[in-house]
C-alpha positions in Angstrom: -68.9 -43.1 -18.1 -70.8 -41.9 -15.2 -74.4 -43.2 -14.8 -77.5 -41.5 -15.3 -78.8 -40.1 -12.5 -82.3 -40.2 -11.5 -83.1 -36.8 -10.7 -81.2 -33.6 -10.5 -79.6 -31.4 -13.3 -79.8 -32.2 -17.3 -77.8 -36.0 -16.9 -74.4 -35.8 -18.4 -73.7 -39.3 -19.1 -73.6 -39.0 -22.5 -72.2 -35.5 -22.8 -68.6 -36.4 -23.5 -68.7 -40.2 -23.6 -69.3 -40.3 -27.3 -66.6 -38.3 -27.9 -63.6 -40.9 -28.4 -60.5 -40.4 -28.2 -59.4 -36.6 -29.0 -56.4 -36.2 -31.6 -54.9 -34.3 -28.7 -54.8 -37.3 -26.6 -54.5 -39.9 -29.5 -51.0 -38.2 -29.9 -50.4 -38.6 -25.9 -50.9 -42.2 -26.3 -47.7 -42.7 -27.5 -45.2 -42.6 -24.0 -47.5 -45.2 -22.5 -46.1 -48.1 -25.1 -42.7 -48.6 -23.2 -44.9 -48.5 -19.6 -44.0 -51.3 -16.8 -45.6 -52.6 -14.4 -45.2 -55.7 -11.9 -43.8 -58.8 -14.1 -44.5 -61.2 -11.3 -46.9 -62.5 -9.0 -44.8 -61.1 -5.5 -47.8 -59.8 -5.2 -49.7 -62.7 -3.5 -49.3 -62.4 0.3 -48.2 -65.1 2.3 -51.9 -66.7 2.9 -52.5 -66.8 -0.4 -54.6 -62.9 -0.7 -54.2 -61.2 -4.1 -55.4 -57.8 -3.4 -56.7 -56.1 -7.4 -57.1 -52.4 -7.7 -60.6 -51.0 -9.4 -60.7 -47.6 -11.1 -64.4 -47.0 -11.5 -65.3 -43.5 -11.8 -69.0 -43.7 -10.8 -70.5 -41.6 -8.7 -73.9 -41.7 -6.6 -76.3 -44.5 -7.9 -73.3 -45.8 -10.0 -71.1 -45.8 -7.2 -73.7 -47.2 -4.5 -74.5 -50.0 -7.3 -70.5 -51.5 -7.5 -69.8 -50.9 -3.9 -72.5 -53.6 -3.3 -71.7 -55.3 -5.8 -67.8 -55.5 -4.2 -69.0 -56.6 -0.9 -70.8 -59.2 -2.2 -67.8 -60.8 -4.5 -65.2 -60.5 -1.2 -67.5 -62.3 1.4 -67.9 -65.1 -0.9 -64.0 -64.8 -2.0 -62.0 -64.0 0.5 -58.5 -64.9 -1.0 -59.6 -62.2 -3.2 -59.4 -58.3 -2.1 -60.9 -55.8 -4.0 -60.3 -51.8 -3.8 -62.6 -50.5 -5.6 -62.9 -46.3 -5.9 -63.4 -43.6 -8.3 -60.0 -43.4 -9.2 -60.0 -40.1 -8.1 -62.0 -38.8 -11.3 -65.6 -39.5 -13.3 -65.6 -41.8 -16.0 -65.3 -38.7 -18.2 -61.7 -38.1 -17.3 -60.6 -42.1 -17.0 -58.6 -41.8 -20.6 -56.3 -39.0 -19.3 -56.0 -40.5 -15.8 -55.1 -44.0 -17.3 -52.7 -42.2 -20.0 -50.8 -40.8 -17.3 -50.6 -44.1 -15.1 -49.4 -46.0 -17.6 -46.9 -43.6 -18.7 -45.8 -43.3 -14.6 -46.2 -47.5 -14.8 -48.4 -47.7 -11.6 -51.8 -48.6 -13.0 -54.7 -50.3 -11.4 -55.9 -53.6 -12.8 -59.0 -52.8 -13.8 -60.3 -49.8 -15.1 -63.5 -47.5 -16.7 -63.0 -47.3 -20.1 -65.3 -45.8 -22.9 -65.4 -47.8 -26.0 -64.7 -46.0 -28.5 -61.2 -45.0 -26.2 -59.7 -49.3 -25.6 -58.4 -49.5 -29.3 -55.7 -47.0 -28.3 -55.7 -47.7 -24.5 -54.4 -51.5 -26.1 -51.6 -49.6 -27.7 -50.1 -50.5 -24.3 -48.5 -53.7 -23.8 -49.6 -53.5 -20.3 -53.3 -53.8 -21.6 -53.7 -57.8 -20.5 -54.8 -60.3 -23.1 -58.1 -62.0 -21.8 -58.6 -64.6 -24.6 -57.6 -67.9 -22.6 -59.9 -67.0 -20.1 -63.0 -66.3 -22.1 -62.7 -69.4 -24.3 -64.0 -72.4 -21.9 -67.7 -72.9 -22.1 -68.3 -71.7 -18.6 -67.3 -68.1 -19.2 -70.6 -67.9 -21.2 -69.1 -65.4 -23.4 -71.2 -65.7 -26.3 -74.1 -64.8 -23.7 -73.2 -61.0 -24.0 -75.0 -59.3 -26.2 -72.6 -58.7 -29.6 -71.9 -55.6 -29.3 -71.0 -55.8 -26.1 -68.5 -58.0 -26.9 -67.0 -56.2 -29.9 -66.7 -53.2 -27.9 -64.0 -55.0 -25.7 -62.2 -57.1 -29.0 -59.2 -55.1 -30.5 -57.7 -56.9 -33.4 -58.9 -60.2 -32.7 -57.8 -60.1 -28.3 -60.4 -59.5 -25.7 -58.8 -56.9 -23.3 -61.8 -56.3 -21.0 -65.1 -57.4 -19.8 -68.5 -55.7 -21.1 -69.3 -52.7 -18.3 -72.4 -50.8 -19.8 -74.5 -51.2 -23.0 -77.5 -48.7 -24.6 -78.6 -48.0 -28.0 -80.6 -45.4 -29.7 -84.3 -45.6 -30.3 -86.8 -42.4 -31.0 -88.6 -41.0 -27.5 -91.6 -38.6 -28.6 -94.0 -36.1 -26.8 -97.7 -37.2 -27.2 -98.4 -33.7 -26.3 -96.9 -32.3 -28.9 -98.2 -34.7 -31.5 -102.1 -34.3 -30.3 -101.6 -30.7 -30.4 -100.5 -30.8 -34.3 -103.2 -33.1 -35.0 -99.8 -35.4 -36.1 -100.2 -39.7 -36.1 -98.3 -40.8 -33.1 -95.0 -43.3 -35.0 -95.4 -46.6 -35.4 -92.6 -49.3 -35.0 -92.6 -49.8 -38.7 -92.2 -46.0 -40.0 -88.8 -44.9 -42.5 -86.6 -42.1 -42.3 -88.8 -40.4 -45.5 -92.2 -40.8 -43.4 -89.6 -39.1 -39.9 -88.7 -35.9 -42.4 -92.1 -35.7 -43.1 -93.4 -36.1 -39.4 -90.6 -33.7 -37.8 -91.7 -31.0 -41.0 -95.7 -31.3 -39.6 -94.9 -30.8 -35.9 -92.4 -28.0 -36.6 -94.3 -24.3 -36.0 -92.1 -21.7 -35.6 -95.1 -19.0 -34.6 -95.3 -21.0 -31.4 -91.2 -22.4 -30.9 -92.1 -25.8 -32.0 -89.2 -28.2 -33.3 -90.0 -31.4 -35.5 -86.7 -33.0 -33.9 -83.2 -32.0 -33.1 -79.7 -33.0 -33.7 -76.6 -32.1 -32.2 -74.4 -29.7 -34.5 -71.3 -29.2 -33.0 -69.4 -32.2 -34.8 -68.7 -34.2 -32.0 -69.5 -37.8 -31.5 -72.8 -37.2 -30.0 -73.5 -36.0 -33.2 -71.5 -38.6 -35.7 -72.6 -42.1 -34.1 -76.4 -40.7 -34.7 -75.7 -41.7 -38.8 -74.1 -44.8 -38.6 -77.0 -46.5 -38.3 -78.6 -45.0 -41.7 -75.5 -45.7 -42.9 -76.0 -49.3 -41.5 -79.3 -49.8 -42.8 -78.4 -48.7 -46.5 -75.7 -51.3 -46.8 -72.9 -49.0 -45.9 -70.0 -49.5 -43.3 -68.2 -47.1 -41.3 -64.7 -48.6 -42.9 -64.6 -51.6 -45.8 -63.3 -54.5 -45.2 -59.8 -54.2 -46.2 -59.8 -51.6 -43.5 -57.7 -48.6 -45.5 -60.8 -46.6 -46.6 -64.4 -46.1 -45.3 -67.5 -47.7 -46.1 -69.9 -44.8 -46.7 -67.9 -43.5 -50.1 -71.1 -44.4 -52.0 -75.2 -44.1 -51.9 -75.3 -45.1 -48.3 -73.7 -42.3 -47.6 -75.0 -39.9 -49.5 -78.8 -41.0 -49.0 -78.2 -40.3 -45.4 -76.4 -37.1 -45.7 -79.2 -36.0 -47.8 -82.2 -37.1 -45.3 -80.0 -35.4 -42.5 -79.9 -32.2 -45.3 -83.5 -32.3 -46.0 -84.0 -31.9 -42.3 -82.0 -28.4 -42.4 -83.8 -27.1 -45.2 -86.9 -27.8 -43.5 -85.9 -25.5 -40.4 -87.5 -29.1 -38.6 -84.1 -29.9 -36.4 -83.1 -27.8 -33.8 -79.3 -28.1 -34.2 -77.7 -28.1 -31.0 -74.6 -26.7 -30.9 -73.9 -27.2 -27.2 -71.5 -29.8 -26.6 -73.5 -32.7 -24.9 -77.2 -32.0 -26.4 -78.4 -30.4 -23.3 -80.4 -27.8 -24.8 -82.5 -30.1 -27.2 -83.1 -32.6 -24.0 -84.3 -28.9 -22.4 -86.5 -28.1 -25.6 -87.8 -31.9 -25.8 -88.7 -31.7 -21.9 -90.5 -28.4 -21.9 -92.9 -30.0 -24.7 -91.5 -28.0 -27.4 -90.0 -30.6 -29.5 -92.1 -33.5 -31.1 -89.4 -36.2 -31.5 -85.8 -37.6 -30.8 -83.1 -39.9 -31.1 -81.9 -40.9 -27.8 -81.3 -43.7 -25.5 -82.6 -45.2 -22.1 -80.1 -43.2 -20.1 -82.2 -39.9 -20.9 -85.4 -41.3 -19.6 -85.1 -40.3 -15.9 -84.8 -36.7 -17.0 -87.8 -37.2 -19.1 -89.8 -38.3 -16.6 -89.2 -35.9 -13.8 -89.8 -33.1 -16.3 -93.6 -35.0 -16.8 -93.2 -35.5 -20.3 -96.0 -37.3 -21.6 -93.9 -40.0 -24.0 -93.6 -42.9 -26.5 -90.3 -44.4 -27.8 -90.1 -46.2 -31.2 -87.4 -48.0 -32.6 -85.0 -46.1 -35.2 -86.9 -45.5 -38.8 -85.5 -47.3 -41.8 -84.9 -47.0 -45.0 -85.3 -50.6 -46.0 -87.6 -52.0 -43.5 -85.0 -54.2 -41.3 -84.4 -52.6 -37.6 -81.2 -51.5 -37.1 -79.4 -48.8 -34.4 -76.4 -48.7 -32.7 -74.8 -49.3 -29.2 -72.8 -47.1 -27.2 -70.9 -50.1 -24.9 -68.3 -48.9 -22.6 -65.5 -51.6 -20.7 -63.9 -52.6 -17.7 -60.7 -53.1 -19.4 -58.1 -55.2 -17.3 -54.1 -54.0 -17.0 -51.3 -56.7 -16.4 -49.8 -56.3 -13.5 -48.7 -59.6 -13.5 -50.6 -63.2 -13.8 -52.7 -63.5 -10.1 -53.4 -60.4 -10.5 -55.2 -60.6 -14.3 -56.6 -64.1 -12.8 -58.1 -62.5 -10.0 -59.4 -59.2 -12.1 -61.1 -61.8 -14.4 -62.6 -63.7 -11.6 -64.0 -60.9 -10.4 -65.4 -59.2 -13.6 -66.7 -63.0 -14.3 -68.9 -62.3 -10.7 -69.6 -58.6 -11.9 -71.0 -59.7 -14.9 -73.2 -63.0 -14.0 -76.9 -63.0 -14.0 -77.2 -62.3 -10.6 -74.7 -58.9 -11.1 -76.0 -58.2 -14.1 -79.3 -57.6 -13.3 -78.6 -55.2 -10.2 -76.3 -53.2 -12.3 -78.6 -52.7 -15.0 -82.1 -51.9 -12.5 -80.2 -50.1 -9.5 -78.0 -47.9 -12.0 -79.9 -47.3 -14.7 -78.7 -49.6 -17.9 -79.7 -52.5 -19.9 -78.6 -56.0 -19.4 -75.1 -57.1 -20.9 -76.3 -60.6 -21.2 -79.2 -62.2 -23.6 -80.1 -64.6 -20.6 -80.8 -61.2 -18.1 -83.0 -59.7 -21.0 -85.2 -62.7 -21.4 -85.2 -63.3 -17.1 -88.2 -62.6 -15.2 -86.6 -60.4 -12.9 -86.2 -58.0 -16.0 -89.2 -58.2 -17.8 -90.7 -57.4 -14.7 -88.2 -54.4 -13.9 -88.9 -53.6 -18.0 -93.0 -52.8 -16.7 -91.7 -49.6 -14.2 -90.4 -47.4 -16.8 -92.8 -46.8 -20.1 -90.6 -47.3 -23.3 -87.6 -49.1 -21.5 -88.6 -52.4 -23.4 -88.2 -50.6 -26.5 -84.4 -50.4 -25.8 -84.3 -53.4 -24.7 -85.1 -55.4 -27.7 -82.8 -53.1 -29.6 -80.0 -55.0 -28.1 -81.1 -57.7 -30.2 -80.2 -55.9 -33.6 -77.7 -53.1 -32.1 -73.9 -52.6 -33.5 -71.3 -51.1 -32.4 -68.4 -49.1 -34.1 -65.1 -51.0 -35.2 -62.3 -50.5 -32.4 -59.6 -49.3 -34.5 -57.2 -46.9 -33.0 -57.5 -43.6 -35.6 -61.4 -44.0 -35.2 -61.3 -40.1 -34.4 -60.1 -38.9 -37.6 -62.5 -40.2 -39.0 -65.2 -39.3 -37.0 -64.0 -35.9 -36.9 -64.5 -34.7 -40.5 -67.5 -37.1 -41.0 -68.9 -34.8 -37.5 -68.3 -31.3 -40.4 -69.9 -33.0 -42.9 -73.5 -33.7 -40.8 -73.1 -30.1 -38.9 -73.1 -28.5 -42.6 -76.3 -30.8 -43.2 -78.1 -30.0 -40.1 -77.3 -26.5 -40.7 -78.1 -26.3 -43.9 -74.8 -25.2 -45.8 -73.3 -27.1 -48.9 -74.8 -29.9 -50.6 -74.6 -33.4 -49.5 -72.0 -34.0 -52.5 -69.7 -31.8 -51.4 -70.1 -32.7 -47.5 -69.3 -36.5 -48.3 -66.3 -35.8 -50.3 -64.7 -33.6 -47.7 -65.5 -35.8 -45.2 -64.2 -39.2 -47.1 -60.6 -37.6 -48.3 -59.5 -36.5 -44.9 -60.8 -39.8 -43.8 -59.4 -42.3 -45.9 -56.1 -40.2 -45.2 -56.0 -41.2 -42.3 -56.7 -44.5 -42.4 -54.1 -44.7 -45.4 -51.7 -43.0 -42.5 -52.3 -45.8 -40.1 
């Protein structure tokens, strides 16, 4: 996924990332199982130079940020040779670029991949197997945060290194709080006392929206209720794996809270694929509150908000949200090749790497040690709120990486658009949305 930019347009980093993997493409997946690629190592030269292949797809800060990061890995490994571009696409447009490779078998060994899209990228055998290299102490594996690290685990196998982490927490306008004579949130506020707050700020007479939420049933809208979901003891899919986990109250309760919001006339419901109007409405001071994450903060500074950002509410008083990771996910085109890929993403992703990335191109650390490092607790004091995030990395999840993840997003997406809009009751939403669901899942 492309980084946020600093200034510009509305950022689209997050328009299409959240999407997944589209049943369209899920079905494309299917040529790129009998790819081939190199077997052996011929491709060591003669002195000893294994020359990897990057598929990035940044652009700008993102791009500027890795090509440093490049030239500082190959002058202190020369044996090592890294060519590192775009891949001739954004981040956006990796999954169909890497479909196609694999399907032509010329792939790079080491490419962009959104998280919610490496379950069925791993379909392919040609997906590498990274487990033997992250087990020795000195990988420092367990030092990424944990969702990070889930977001890279199909069944059990690492296939990747951790590339980008965020999280959702709650950005609010002050200005539109003093105005309604409205308590600014505290850290410790619940989804009931949110309803309520969003229903106070709303004021139709003067185009005032308590909140927003996208309503076009994609992912930007779906992975916004896992978290309620989360915090009610619900799961996105049980542990025997054939059905999902918000069949019950969880479910419901947050279906209902999303519900209550529509009947209020409190949420904008953005219909527009990637949010951008409710970011427009939130930066033009004409929406008190909403769920977002860090990468929206550039915009929301150039526009001169005025802003505070509070962690998710709660229904139970325990913090919870969720993490949008994305991968560098490594091919096999033979042994020196993954070896070298691995050393390199093992340089990409030390301290010293780690904390570049995340201050120069806009992200949060991957590692526990970078959070807690001088360096970013002093980066943490140029951008109000960004320490709010970062804690959240503490508590975040992550959705499971299973392979028909879309199917059951997509119905689950219908059900929260009928809430957002008002239409239906939450009964009938969640049992829609649970049937086609644990069909697919029963499908496999």
């Amino acid at each position: 996924m492309t980084v946020r930019q600093p200034s510009g347009s509305v950022p689209t980093r997050r328009d299409f990332l959240r999407g997944g993997l589209s049943l369209a493409a899920l079905a494309g997946i299917a040529p790129i199982l009998s790819a081939c690629g190199s077997d052996d190592d011929n491709s060591v030269a003669a002195d000893g130079t294994v020359t990897i292949t990057m598929w990035h797809g940044q652009n700008d800060t993102g791009k500027e940020a890795i090509d440093k990061i490049v030239a500082s890995f190959q002058s202190k490994n020369p044996k090592i040779k890294v060519d590192a571009s775009t891949g001739g696409v954004l981040a956006d447009a990796m999954l169909q670029k890497i479909t196609t490779a694999l399907s032509g078998g010329t792939y790079p060994d080491i490419a962009y991949i959104f998280g919610p899209d490496i379950a069925s990228v791993a379909r392919s055998p040609k997906v590498a197997n990274l487990q033997s290299f992250i087990t020795p102490p000195e990988a420092k594996w367990d030092d990424f945060f944990p969702a990070a690290r889930d977001a890279v685990t199909v069944d059990g196998k690492v296939h990747g290194f951790p590339a980008l982490i965020d999280n959702l927490c709650v950005a609010y306008n002050k200005k539109v709080f003093k105005d309604a004579g409205v308590p600014e949130p505290t850290e410790a506020w619940t989804w009931d006392e949110f309803v309520a707050t969003a229903k106070r700020l709303t004021n139709p007479g003067k185009g005032i929206f308590g909140t927003g939420w996208p309503a076009d049933g994609g992912e930007d809208c779906v992975w916004r209720i896992y978290p309620m979901i989360w915090d009610l003891g619900g799961a996105i899919v049980d542990d025997s794996g054939r059905k999902v986990g918000f069949d019950n109250d969880a479910g419901l309760k947050a279906l209902r809270t999303i519900q209550q919001l529509g009947a209020d006339k409190s949420a904008y419901p953005d219909t527009k694929p990637g949010s951008e109007t409710m970011y427009q409405i939130f930066n033009s001071n004409k929406m008190g509150m909403i769920a977002t994450g860090p990468w929206q903060l550039p915009a929301i500074i150039e526009a001169k908000v005025d802003y505070g950002v509070v962690p998710l509410p709660s229904y139970n008083g325990q913090r919870v949200t969720i993490a949008g990771p994305d991968t560098w996910t490594v091919f096999d085109n033979g042994s020196a090749k993954v070896k070298a890929a691995v050393e390199f993403l093992q340089f990409v992703t030390a301290a010293d790497q780690d904390i570049q990335w995340a201050t120069q191109a806009g992200s949060l650390p991957l590692r526990k040690s970078t959070s807690e490092s001088a360096e970013w607790k002093q980066h943490l004091q140029s951008t109000a709120g960004l320490d709010v995030f970062s804690n959240a990395l503490g508590y975040a999840r992550t959705r499971p990486t299973i392979r028909n993840y879309p199917r059951i997003s997509q119905p689950l997406g219908q059900a929260i658009t009928k809430m957002v809009l008002n239409q239906g009751t939450p009964e009938e939403a969640l049992k829609t949305a649970v049937q086609a669901a644990n069909a697919a899942l029963a499908a496999g």
